[in-house]
N, C-alpha and C positions, 0 to 999 in steps of 0.2 A: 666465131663458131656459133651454130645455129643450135638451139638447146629447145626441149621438146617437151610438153609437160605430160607424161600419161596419165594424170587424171584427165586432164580435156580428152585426150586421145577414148578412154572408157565413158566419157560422157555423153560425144559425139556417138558413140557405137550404139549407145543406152538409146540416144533418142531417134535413130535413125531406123533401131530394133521396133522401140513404139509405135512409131511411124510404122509399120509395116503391118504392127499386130490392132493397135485400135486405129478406126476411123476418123477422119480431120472432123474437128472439133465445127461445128455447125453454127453460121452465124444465126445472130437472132432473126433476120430477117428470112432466113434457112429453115429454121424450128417450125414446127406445126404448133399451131393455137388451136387452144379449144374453147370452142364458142359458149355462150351461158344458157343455160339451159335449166329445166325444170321438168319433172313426170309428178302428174297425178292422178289419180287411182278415182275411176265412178263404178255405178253397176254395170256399164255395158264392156269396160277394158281398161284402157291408160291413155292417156294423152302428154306426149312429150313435146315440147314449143323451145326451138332452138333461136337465141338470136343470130341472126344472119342478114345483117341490113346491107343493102349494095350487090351481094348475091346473086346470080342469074340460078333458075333453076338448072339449068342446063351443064351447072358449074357444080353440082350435087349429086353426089353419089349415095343413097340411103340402099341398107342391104342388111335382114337377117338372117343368120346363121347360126345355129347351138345356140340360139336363145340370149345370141349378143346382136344388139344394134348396132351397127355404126353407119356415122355419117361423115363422108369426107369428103372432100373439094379441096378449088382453090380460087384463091380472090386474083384476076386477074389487076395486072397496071392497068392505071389509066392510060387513054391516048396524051402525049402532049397539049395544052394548053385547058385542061378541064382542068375546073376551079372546086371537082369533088374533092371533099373530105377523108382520107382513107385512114380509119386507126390499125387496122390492121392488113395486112397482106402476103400471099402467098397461105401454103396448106394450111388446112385445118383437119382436124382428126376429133369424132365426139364418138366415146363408147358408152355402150350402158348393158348391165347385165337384164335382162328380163324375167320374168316370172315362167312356172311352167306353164300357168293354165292362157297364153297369147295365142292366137288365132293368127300364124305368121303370113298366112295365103292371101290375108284380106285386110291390110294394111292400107290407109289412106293415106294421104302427104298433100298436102297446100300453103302455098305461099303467100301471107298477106302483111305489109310494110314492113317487109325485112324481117317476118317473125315464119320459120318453117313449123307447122304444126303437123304431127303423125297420130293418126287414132290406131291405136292396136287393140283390136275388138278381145275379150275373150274367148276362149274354147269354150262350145257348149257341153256341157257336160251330159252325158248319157242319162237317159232315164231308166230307172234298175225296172227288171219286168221279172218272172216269177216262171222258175224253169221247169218244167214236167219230168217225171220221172217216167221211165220208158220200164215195161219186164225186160229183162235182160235178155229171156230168149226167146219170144214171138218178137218183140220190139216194140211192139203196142204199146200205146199209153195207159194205164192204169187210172181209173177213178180213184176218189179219197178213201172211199168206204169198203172197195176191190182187195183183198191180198190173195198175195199168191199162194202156191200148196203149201209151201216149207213155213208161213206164217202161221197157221188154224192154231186156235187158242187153246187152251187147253182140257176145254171141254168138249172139241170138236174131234179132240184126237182118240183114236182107239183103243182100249187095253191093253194089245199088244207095243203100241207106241209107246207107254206110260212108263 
């Protein structure tokens, strides 16, 4: 007689349930690496220099958005019989939050021995200028020294005003 254990029975159910609800577990080789990286801060913006040695640019995705960077690719294989080095391979994902005052329009990127550098200029900041006040009902501008009717001091007013 063939005898049946249900807890396997409820265990198989459990992980076949899982299996369904989360995603297969990602080999390392699977996993997105993130590259090393550094930002710092001059008068003209930021300068962030990722290392990305082996890299083609053409493998580089740089993109900001709400004031997050990121930079993704991927390291393709080698061809068979190259004798490179690879410590790392397949995606890479690099985020960083940004400041508010980044000038996202006019971002530079260049790539020199395996080192991706981005200047993200600052936003110029406006210069405050100094607003006229208008009479409300001609619309005319008014001088410093000018007021209007309902202003007269109170020596300019009449008796009966007083």
């Amino acid at each position: 007689m063939l005898r049946r254990d249900p807890f396997a029975d409820v265990q198989e159910l459990v992980n076949r349930m899982t299996g369904l609800i989360q995603p297969g577990v990602e080999t390392e080789a699977e996993r997105p690496w993130v590259p090393v990286a550094e930002i710092d801060e001059n008068e003209e913006g930021y300068v962030v220099r990722l290392e990305l040695p082996g890299i083609a640019p053409a493998d580089i995705d740089i993109g900001i958005r709400d004031r997050e960077l990121c930079v993704n690719g991927e390291v393709r294989e080698e061809e068979e019989g190259s004798n490179a080095l690879r410590l790392r391979t397949g995606r890479f994902h690099y985020h960083a939050s940004l400041p508010s005052d980044v000038d996202a329009d006019n971002v530079e990127a260049s790539m020199d021995e395996g080192v991706l550098t981005l200047r993200i200029p600052k936003a110029t900041r406006g210069q405050g200028h100094r607003i006229e006040i208008t009479d409300g009902r001609s619309g005319r501008k008014r001088s410093e020294g000018e007021r209007s009717e309902g202003e007269r001091s109170e020596g300019e007013r009449s008796e009966g005003e007083r």
